[in-house]
KOLVOVO-639603 format. One line per field, with one value per atom (N, C-alpha, C): atom name; residue number from 0; y, x negated, z negated; residue in three letters. Coordinates in steps of 0.001 Angstrom, whole numbers. Example, Ala and Ser with C-alpha at 12.3 -4.5 7.8 and 13.67 -1.06 7.14 Angstrom:
<atoms>
zati	N, CA, C, N, CA, C .
nuvex	0, 0, 0, 1, 1, 1 .
yy	-5690, -4500, -3300, -2250, -1060, 30 .
xx	-13190, -12300, -13200, -12850, -13670, -12900 .
zz	-7800, -7800, -7800, -7080, -7140, -7870 .
palo	ALA, ALA, ALA, SER, SER, SER .
</atoms>
This chain:
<atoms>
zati	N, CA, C, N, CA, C, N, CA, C, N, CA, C, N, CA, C, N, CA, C, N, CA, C, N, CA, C, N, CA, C, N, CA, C, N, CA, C, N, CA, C, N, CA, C, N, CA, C, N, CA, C, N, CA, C, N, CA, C, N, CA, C, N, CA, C, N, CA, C, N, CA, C, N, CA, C, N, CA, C, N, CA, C, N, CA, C, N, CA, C, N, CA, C, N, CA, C, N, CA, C, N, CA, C, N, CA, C, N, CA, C, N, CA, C, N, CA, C, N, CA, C, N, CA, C, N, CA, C, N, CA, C, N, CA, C, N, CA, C, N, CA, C, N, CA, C, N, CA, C, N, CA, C, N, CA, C, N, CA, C, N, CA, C, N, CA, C, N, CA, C, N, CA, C, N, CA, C, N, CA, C, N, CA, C, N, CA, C, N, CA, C, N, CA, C, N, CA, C, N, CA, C, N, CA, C, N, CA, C, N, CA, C, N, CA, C, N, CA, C, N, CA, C, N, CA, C, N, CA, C, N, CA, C, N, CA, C, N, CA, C, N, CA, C, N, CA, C, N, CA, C, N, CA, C, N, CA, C, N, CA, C, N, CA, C, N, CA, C, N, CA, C, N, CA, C, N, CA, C, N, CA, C, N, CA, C, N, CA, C, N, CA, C, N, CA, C, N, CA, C, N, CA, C, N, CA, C, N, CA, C, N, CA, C, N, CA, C, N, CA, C, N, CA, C, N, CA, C, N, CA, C, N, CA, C, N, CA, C, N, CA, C, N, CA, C, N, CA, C, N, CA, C, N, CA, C, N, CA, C, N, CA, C, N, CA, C, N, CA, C, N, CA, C, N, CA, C, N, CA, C, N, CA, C, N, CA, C .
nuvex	0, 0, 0, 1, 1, 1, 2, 2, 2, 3, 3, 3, 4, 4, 4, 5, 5, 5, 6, 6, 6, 7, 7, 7, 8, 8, 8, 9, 9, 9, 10, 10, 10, 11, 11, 11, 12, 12, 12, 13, 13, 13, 14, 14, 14, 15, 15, 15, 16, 16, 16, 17, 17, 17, 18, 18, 18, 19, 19, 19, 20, 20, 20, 21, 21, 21, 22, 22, 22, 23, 23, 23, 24, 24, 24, 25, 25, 25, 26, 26, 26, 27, 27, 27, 28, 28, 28, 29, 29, 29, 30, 30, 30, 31, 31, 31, 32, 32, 32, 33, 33, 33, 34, 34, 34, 35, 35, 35, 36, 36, 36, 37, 37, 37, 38, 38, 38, 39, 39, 39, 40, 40, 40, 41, 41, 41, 42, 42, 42, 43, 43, 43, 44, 44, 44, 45, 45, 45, 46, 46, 46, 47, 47, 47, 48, 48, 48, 49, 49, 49, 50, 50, 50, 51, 51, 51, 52, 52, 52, 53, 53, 53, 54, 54, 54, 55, 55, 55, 56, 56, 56, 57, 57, 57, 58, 58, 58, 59, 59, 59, 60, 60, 60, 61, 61, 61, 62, 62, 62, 63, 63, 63, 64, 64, 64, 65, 65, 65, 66, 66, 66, 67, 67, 67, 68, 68, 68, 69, 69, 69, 70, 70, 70, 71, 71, 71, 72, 72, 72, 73, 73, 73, 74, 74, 74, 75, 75, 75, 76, 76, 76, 77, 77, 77, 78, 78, 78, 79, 79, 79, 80, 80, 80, 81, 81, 81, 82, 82, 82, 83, 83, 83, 84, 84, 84, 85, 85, 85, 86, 86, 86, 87, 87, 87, 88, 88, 88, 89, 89, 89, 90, 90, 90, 91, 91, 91, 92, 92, 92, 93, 93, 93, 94, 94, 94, 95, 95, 95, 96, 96, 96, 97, 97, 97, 98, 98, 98, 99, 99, 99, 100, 100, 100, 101, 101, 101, 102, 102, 102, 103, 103, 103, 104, 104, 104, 105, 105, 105, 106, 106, 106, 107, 107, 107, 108, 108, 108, 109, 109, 109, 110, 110, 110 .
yy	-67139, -66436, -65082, -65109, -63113, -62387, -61449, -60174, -59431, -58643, -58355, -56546, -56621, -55079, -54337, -53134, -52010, -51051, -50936, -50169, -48605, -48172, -46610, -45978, -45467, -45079, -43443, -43156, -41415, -41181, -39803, -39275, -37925, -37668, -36274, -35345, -34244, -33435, -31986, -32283, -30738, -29848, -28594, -27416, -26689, -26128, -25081, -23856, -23249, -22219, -21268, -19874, -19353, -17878, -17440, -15990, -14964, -14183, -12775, -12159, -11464, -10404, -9475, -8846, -7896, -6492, -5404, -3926, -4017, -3650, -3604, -2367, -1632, -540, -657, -761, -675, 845, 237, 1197, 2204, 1201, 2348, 3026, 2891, 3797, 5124, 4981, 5679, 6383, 5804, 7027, 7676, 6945, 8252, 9285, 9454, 10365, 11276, 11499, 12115, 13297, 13494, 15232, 15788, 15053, 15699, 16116, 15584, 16049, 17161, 17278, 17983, 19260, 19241, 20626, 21077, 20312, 20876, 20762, 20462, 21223, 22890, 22444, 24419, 25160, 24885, 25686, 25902, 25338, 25585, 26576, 26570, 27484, 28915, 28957, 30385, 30517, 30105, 30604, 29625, 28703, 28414, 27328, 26687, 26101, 26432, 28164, 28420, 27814, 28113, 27526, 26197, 25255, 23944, 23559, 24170, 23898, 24223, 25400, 25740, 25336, 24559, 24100, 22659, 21549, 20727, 20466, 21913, 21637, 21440, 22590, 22927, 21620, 21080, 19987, 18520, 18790, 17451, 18230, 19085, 19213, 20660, 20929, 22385, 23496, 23963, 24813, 25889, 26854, 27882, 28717, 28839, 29886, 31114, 31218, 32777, 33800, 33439, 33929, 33489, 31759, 31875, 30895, 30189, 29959, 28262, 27571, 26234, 25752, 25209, 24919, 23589, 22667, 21228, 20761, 21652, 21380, 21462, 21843, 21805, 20659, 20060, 18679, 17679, 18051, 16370, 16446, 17130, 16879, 16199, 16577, 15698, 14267, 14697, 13330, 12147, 12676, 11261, 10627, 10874, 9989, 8837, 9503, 8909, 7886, 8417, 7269, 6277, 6499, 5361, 4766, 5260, 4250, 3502, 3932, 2433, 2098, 2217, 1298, 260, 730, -110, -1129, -963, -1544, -2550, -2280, -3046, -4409, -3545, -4835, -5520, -5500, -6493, -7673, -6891, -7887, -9037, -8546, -9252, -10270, -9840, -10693, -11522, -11490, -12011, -11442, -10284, -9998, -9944, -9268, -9331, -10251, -11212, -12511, -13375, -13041, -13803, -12986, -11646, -10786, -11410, -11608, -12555, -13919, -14598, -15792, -16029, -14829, -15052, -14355, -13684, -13278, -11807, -10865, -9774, -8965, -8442, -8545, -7264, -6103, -4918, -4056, -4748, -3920, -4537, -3930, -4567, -3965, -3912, -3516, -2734 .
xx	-24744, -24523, -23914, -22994, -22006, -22611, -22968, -23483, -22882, -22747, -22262, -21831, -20687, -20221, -20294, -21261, -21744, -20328, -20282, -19415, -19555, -18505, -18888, -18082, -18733, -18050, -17612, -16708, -15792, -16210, -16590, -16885, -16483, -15268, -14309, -15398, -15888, -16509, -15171, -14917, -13896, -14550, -13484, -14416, -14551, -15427, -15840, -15468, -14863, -14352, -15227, -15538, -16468, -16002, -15568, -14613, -15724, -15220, -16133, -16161, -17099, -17923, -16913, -16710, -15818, -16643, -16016, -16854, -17802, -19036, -20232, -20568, -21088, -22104, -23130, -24268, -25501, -25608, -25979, -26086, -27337, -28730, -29951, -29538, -29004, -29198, -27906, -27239, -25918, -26671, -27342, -28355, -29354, -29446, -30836, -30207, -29126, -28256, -27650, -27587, -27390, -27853, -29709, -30132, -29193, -28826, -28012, -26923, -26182, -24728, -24818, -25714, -25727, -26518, -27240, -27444, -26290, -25610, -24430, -23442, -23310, -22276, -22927, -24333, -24728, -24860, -24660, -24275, -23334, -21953, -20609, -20449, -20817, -20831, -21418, -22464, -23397, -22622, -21828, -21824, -20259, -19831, -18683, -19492, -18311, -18820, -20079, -20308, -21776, -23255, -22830, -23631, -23895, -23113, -23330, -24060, -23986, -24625, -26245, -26136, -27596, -28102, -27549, -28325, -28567, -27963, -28294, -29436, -29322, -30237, -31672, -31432, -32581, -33226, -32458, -32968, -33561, -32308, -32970, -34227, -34191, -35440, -36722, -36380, -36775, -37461, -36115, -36145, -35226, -35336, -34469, -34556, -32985, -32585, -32334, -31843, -31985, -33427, -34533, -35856, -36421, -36472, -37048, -38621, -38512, -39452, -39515, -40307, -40531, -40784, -40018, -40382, -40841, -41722, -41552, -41211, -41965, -41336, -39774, -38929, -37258, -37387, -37658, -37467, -37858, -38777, -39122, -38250, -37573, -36512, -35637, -35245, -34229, -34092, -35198, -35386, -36392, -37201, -37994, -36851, -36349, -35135, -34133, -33753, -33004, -34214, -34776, -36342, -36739, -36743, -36987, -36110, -34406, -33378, -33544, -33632, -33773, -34567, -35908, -36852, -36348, -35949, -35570, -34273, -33428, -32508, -33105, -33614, -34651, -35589, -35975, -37042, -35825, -34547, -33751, -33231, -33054, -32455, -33621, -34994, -35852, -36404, -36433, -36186, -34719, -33694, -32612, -31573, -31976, -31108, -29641, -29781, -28211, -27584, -28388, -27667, -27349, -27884, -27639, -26805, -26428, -25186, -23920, -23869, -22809, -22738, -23361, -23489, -22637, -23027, -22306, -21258, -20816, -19228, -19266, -20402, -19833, -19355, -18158, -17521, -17521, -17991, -18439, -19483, -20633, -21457, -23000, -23750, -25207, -26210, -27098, -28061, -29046 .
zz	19158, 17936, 18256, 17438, 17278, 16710, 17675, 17347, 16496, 15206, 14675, 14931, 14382, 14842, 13746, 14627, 13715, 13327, 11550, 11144, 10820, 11255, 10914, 9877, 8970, 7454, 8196, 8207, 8368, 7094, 6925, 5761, 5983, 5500, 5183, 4197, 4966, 4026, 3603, 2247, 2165, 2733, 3043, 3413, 2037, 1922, 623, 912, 263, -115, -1138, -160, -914, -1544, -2624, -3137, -2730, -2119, -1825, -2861, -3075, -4220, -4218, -5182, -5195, -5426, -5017, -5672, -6761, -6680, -7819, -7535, -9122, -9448, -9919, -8736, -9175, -10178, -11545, -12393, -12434, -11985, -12086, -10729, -9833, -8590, -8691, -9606, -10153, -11108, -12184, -13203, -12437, -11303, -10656, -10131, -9360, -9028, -10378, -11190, -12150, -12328, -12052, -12078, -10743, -10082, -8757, -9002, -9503, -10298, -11339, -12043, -13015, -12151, -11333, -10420, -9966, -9145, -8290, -9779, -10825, -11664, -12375, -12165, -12556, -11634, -10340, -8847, -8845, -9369, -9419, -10475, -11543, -12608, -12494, -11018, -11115, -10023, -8750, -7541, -7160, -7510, -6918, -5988, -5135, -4016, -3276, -2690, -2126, -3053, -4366, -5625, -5318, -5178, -4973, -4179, -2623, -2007, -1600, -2309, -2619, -3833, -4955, -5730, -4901, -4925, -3844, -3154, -2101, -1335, -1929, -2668, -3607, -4212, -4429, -5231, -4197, -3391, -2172, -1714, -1327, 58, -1011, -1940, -2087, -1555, -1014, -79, -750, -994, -2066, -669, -128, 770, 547, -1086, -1265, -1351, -1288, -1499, -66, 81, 1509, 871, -297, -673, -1082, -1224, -1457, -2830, -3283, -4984, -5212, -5249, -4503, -6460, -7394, -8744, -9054, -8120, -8186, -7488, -6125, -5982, -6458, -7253, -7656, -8886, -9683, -10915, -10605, -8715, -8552, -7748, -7023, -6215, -6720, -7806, -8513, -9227, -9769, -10505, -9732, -8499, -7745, -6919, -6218, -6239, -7198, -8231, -9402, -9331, -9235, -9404, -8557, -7179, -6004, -6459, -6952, -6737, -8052, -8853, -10430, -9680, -8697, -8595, -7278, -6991, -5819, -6493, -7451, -8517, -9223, -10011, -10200, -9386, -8282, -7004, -6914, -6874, -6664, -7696, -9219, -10587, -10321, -9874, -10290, -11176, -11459, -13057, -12079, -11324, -10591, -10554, -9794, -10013, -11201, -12481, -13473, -14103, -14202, -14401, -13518, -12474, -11765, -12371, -12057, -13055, -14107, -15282, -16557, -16379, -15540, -15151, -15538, -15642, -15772, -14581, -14997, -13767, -12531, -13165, -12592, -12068, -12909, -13235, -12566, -12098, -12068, -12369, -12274, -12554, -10786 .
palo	UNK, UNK, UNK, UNK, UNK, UNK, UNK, UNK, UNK, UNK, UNK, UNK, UNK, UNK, UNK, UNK, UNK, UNK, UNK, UNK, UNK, UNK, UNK, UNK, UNK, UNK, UNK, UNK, UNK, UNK, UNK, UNK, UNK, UNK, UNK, UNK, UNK, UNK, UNK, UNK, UNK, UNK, UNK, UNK, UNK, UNK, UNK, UNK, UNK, UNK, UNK, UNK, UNK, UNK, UNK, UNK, UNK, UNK, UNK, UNK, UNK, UNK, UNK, UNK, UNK, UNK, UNK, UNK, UNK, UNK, UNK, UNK, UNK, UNK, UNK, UNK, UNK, UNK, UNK, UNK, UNK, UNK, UNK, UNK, UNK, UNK, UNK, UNK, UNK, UNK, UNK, UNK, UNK, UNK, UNK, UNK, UNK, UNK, UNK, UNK, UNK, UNK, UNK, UNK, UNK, UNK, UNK, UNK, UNK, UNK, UNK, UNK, UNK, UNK, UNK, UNK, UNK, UNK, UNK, UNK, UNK, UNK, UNK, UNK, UNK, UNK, UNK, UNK, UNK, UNK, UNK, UNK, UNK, UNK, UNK, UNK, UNK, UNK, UNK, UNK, UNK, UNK, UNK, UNK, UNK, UNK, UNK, UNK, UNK, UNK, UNK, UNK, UNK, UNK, UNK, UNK, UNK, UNK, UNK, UNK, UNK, UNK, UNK, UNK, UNK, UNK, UNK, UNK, UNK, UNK, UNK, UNK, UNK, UNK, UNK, UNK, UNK, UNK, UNK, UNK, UNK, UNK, UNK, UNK, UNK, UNK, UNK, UNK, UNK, UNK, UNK, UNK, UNK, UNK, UNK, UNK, UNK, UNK, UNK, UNK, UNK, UNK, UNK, UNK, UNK, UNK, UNK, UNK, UNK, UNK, UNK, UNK, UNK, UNK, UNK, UNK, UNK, UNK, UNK, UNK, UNK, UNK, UNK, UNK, UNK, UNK, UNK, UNK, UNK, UNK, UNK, UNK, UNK, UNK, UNK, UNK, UNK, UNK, UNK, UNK, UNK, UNK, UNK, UNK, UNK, UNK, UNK, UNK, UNK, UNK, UNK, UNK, UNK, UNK, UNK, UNK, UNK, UNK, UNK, UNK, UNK, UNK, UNK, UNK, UNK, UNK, UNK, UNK, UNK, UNK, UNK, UNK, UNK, UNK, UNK, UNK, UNK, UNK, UNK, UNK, UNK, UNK, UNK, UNK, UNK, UNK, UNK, UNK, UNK, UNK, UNK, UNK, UNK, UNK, UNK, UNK, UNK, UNK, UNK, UNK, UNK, UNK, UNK, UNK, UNK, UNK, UNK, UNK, UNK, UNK, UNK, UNK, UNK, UNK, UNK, UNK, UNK, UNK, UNK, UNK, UNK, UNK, UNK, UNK, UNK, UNK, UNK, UNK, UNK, UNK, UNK, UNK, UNK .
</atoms>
């Protein structure tokens, strides 16, 4: 008796083609940065460029170089906000909302 010959099916897998993400604005981490902008635009208004940079600082670290003194109530105006934004844009990623904003095609923007 003939042994029978084992057949082998070729199976062409296409390759997939995957479109890269294009530029996104995480929006809460863009609104937490906001008391920051709006310091360094009233540092520009009292002092020019030197203004800027001492409102800034002021606000990241509070540390007020003209006195020499610690305000930790000037930093937290500016750095809890920007803190909440990561953390708000951190908890979407982790819900999905990002991804279901891609999904339905909006095309810029995330959360």
């Amino acid at each position: 008796m003939a042994k029978a010959k084992v057949k082998y099916r070729n199976r062409f897998v296409s390759k997939r083609h995957h479109k890269r993400a294009g530029m996104t604005v995480p929006v809460a981490m863009l609104a937490g940065f906001a008391p920051l902008g709006v310091a360094a635009m009233d540092g520009y208004k009292y002092n020019g460029w030197t203004g800027v940079g001492k409102r800034v600082s002021l606000g990241l670290t509070g540390y007020n170089t003209e006195d020499g003194k610690w305000y930790p109530s000037e930093m937290v105006k500016v750095t809890a906000p920007i803190v909440a934004g990561i953390l708000v844009h951190k908890l979407a990623g982790k819900l999905g909302i990002n991804r279901a904003l891609a999904g339905a095609g909006v095309p810029f923007l995330r959360v």
